[in-house]
N, C-alpha and C positions, 0 to 999 in steps of 0.2 A: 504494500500500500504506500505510495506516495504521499511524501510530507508536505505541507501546504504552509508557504512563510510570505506573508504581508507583510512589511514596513508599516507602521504609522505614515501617514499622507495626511497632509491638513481634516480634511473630512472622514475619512475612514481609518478604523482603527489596525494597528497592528494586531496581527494575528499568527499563530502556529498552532498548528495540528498535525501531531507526530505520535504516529498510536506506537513507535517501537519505544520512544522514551514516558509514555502514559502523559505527553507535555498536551494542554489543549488550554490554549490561552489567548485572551482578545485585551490588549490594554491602548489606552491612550483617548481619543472618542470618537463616536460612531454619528454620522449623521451623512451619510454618502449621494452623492448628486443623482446618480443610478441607483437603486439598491438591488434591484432585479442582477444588473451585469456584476455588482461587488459578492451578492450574496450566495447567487444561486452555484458557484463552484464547490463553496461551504457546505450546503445542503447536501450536494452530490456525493462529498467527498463523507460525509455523516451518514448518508445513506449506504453507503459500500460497508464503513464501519460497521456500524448497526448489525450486520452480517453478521459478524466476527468480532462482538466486542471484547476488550479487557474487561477482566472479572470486574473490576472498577473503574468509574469512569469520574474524573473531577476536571470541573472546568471553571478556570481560574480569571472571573472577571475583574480586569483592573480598570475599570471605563469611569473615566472624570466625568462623561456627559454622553449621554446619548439620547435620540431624536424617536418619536412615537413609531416612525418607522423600522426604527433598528430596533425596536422594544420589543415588537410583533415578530422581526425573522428574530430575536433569539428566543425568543418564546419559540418559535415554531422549531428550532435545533432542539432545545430540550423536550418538545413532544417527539421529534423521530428518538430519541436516546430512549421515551419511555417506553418506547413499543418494544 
């Protein structure tokens, strides 16, 4: 599974998802011009997870601010994680 590394960018937050270190972390803030084209890799890459998860899963928000839009896709990552 390939690891997914965002930088911090003015609007969107830094991000890494890396199931071989159990690292799944989003810091800095989220309010992205797109959120369709930022988010939906994310989703993808949580759904392949989901598969094949780690016995545990912790995901480590460090977000100053984030936008009613980015509130909803993480809400929507942590419902694929419940399934």
């Amino acid at each position: 599974m390939n690891t997914i590394k965002f930088k911090q960018n003015g609007s969107t937050p830094g991000v890494v998802l890396d199931k071989e270190s159990g690292m799944f972390q989003f810091t800095g803030e989220s309010f992205p011009e797109d959120p369709y084209e930022f988010f939906n890799p994310i989703f993808q890459w949580f759904d392949t997870y989901s598969e094949n998860p780690l016995q545990s899963t912790v995901i480590d928000f460090q977000l100053s601010y984030f936008n009613t839009v980015s509130a909803k896709n993480f809400l929507h990552i942590m419902g694929q994680l419940e399934q």
